[in-house]
C-alpha positions as CSV (number, residue, x, y, z in Angstrom):
1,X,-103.7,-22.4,-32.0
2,X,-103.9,-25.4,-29.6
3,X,-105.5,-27.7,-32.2
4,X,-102.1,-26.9,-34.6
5,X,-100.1,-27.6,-31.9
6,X,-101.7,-30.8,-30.8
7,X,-102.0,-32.0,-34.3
8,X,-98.2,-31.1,-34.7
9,X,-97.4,-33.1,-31.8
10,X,-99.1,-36.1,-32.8
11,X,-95.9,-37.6,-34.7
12,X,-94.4,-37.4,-31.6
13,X,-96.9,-38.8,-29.3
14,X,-96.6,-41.8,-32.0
15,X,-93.2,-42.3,-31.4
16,X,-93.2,-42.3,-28.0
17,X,-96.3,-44.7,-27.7
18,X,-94.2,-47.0,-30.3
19,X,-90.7,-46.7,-28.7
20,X,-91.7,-46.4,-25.1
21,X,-94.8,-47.1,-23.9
22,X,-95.3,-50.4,-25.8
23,X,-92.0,-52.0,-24.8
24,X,-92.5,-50.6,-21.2
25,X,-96.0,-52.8,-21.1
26,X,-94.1,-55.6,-22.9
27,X,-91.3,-56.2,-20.4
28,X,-94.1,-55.7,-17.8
29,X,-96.2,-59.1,-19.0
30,X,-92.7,-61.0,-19.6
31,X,-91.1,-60.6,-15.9
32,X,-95.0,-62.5,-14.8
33,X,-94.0,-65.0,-17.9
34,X,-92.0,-68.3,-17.8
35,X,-90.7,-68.9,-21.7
36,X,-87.3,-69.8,-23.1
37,X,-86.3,-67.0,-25.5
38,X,-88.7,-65.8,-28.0
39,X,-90.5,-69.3,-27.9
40,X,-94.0,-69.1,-26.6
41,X,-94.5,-72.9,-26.6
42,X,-95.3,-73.7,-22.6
43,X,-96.0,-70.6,-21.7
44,X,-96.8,-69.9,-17.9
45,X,-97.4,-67.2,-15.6
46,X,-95.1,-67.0,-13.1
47,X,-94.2,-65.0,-9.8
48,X,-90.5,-67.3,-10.0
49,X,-88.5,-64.6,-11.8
50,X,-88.2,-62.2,-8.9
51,X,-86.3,-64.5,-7.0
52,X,-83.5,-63.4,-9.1
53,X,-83.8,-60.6,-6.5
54,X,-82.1,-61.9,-3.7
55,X,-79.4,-63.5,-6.0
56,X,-75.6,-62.2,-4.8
57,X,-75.2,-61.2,-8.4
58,X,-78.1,-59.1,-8.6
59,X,-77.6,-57.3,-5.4
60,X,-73.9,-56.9,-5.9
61,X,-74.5,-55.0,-9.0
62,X,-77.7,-53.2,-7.3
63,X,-75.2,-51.9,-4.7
64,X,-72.3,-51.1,-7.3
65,X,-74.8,-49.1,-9.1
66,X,-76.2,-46.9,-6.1
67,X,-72.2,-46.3,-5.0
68,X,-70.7,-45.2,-8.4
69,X,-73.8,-43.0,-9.0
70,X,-74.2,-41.6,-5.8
71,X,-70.3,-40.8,-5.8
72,X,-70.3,-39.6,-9.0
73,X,-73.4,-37.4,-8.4
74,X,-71.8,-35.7,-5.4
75,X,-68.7,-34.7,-7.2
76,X,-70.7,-33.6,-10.4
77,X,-72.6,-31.4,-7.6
78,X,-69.5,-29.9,-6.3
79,X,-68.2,-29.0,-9.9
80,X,-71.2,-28.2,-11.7
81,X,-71.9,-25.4,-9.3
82,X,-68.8,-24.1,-9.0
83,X,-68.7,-23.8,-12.4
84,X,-72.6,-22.6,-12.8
85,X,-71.7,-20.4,-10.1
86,X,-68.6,-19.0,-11.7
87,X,-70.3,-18.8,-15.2
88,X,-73.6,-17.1,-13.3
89,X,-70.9,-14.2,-11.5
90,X,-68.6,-13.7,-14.5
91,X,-69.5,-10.5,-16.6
92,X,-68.6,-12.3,-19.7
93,X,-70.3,-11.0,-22.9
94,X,-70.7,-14.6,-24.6
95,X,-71.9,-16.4,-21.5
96,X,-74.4,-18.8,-23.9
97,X,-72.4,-19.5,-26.5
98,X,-69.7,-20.6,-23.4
99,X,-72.2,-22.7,-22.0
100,X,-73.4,-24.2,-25.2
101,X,-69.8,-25.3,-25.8
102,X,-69.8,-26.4,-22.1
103,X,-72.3,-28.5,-22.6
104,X,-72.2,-29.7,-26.3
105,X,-71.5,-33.2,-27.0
106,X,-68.6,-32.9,-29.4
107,X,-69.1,-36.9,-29.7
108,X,-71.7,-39.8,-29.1
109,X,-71.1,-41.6,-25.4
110,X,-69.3,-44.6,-27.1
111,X,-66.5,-42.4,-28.7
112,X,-66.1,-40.3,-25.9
113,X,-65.9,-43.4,-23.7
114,X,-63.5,-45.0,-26.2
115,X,-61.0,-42.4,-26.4
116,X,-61.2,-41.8,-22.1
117,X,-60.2,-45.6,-21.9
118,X,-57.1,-45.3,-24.6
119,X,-55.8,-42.5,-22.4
120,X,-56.2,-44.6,-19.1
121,X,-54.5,-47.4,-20.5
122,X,-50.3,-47.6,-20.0
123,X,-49.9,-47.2,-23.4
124,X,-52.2,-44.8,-24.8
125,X,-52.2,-41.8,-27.5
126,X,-49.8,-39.4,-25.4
127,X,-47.4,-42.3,-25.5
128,X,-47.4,-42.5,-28.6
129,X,-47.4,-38.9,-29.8
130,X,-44.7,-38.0,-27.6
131,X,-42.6,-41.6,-28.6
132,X,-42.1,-42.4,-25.3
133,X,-41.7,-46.2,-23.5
134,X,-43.7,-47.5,-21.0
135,X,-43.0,-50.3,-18.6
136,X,-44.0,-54.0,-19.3
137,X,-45.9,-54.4,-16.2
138,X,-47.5,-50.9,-15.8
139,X,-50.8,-50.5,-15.1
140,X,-53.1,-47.7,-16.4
141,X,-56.6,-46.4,-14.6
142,X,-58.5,-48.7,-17.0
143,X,-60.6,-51.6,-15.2
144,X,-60.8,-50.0,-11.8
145,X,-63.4,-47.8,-9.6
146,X,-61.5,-44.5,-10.1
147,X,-61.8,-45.2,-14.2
148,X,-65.6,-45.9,-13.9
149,X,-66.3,-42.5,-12.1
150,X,-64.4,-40.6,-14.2
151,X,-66.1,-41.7,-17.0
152,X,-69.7,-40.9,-15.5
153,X,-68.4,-37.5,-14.0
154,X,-66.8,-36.4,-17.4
155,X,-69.9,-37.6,-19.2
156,X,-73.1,-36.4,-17.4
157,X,-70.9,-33.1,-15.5
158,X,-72.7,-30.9,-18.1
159,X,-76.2,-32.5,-17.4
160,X,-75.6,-31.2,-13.8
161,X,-74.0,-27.6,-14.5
162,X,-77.4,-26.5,-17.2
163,X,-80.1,-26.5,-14.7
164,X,-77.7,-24.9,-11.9
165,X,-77.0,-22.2,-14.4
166,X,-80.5,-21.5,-15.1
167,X,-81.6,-21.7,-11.7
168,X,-79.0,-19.1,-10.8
169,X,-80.2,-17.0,-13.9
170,X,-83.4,-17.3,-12.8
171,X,-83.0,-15.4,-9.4
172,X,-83.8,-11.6,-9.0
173,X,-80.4,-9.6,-8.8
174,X,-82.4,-7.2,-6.0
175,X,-82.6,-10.0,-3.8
176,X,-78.7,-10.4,-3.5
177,X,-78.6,-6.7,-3.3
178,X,-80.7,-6.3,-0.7
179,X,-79.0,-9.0,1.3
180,X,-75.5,-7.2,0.7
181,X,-77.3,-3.6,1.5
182,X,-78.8,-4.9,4.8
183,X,-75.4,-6.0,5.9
184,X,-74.7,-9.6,4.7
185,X,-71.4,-10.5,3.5
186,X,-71.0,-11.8,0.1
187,X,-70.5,-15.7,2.3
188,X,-73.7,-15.0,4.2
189,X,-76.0,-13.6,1.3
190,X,-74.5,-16.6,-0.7
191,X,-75.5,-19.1,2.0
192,X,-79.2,-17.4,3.3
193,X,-80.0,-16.1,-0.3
194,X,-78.4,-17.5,-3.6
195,X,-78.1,-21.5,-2.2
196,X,-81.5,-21.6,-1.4
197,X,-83.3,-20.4,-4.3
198,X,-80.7,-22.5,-6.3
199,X,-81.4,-25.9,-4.9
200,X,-84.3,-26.5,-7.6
201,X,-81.5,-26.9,-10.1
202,X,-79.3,-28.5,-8.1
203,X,-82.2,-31.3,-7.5
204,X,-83.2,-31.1,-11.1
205,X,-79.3,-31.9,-12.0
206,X,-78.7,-34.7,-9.3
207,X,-81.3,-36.9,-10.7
208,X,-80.4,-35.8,-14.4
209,X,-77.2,-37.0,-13.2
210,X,-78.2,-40.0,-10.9
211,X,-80.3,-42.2,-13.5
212,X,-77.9,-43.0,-16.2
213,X,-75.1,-43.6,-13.8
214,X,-77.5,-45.9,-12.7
215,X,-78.7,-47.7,-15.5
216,X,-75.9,-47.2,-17.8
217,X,-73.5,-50.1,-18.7
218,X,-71.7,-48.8,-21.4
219,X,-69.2,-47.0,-19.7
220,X,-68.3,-49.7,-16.7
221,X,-68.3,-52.3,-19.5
222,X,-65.7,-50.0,-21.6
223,X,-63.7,-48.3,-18.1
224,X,-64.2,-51.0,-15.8
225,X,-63.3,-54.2,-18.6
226,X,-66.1,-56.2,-17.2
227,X,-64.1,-56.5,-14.2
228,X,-67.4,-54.3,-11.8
229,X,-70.9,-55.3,-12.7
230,X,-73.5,-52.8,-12.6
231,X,-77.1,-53.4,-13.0
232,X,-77.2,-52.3,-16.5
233,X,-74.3,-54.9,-17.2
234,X,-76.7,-57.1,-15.6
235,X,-79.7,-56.6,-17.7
236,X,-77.5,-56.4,-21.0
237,X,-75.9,-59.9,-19.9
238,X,-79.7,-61.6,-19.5
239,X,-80.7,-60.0,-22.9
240,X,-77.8,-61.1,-24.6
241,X,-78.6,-64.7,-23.1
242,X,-82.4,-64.5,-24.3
243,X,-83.6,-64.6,-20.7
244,X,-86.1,-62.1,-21.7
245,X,-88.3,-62.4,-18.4
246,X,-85.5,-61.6,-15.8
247,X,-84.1,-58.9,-17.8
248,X,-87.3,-57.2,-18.1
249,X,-88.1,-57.5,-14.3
250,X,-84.8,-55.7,-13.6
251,X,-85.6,-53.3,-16.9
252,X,-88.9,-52.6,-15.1
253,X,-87.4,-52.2,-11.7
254,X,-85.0,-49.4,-13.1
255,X,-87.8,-47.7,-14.9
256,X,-90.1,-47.6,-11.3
257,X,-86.9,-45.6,-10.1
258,X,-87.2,-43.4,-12.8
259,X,-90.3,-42.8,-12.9
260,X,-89.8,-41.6,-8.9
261,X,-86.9,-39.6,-10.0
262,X,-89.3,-37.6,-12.2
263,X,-92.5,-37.2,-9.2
264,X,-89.0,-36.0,-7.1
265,X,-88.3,-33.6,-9.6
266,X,-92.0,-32.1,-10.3
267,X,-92.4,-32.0,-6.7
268,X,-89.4,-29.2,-6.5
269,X,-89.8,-27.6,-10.1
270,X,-93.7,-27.7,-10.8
271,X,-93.1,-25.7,-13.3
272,X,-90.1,-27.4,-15.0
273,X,-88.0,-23.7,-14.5
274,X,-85.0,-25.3,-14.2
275,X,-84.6,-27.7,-17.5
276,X,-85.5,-24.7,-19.7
């Protein structure tokens, strides 16, 4: 039976050696490389390229990055369990279709992004449903912070509320009886009991939820018009420009933090409980 399964799980041990492993180890020779573009003409090795570390730019969109996600974490922390939590109590008959449709993505990112700018924008689809007039020098949400963390909190909420839920499903119902029989209030058995043996999911979630708002770029491109760099912006900007080494050093420095973010994760869920 293992020998099936291994075989069947060669294709994709195929596709993840073509699409990630090899262009991890690629960007990992060019940020020790000196070339201009594709062109391997005067090729040099090089320790130069991690100057671009200390460079304002770089650490202006280093620190943008670790704000927005770390803000937009926190609040995805605060509603994802509240509504795990909610879901978890409810005696609803259909709690996994709910959740599926919780966290099903009824579009791809750029869509969803798309249509969240249009309605931060003055004049946007309720305008023009509605036929109403907005002032010439109005401003909408579009191009500032706020924008930018809605857009991450509205996009990765549901990556956060999934392994909360499970968590929560995954804790013995005796245990909060026992706590309520022995005298605990329902505040006190939530606090001593039910937090505690949650905070696997709540870990599991947070990074779930950390590392795109961290590396993405789509959405502060899209919310923020370009006018807040991130470090994804960043390494789009020096691909775009074919300054292949520099963006792979900061490609490679986000994929160091990700790896982390996994060890974090596998040191609190060994057994990978809480993204099942």
């Amino acid at each position: 039976m293992n020998n099936k399964l291994k075989k069947m799980a060669t294709p994709y041990l195929i596709w993840l050696y073509v699409l990630a492993l090899a262009p991890a180890v690629f960007m990992f020779i060019l940020m020790f490389l000196d070339t201009e573009g594709i062109d391997t003409e005067g090729l040099k090795f090089t320790f130069k390229n991690f100057a671009q570390l200390k460079e304002p730019s770089t650490i202006i969109a280093l620190l943008n990055s670790l704000k927005f996600s770390i803000i937009s974490t926190v609040i995805c922390i605060l509603l994802g369990y509240i509504t795990a939590y909610y879901l978890y109590k409810s005696h609803l008959k259909n709690k996994f279709l709910l959740l599926t449709i919780l966290i099903l993505p009824m579009s791809n990112l750029l869509l969803r992004t798309q249509a969240l700018a249009n309605i931060m924008e003055p004049n946007n689809i309720f305008t023009s449903i509605f036929n109403t007039t907005v002032k010439e020098d109005a401003k909408g949400l579009a191009g500032s912070e706020l924008a930018i963390i809605i857009g991450l909190v509205f996009t990765y909420l549901p990556f956060m509320i999934l392994p909360i839920y499970t968590a929560l499903e995954k804790i013995e119902p005796m245990l909060e009886e026992a706590s309520l029989d022995l005298g605990a209030d329902e505040f006190k058995t939530f606090r001593k009991v039910i937090l505690p043996l949650s905070l696997k999911g709540v870990v599991t979630g947070s990074v779930m939820v950390f590392l795109p708002c961290m590396s993405g770029f789509a959405i502060p491109e899209i919310l923020g018009k370009g006018n807040i760099v991130m470090i994804g912006n960043l390494i789009e900007q020096f691909f775009k420009n074919m300054n292949y080494n520099i963006g792979s050093l900061l490609a490679i420095l986000i994929l160091v933090l990700i790896l982390l973010s996994i060890y974090l994760v596998n040191k609190f869920d060994k057994e990978g409980e809480t993204i099942l």
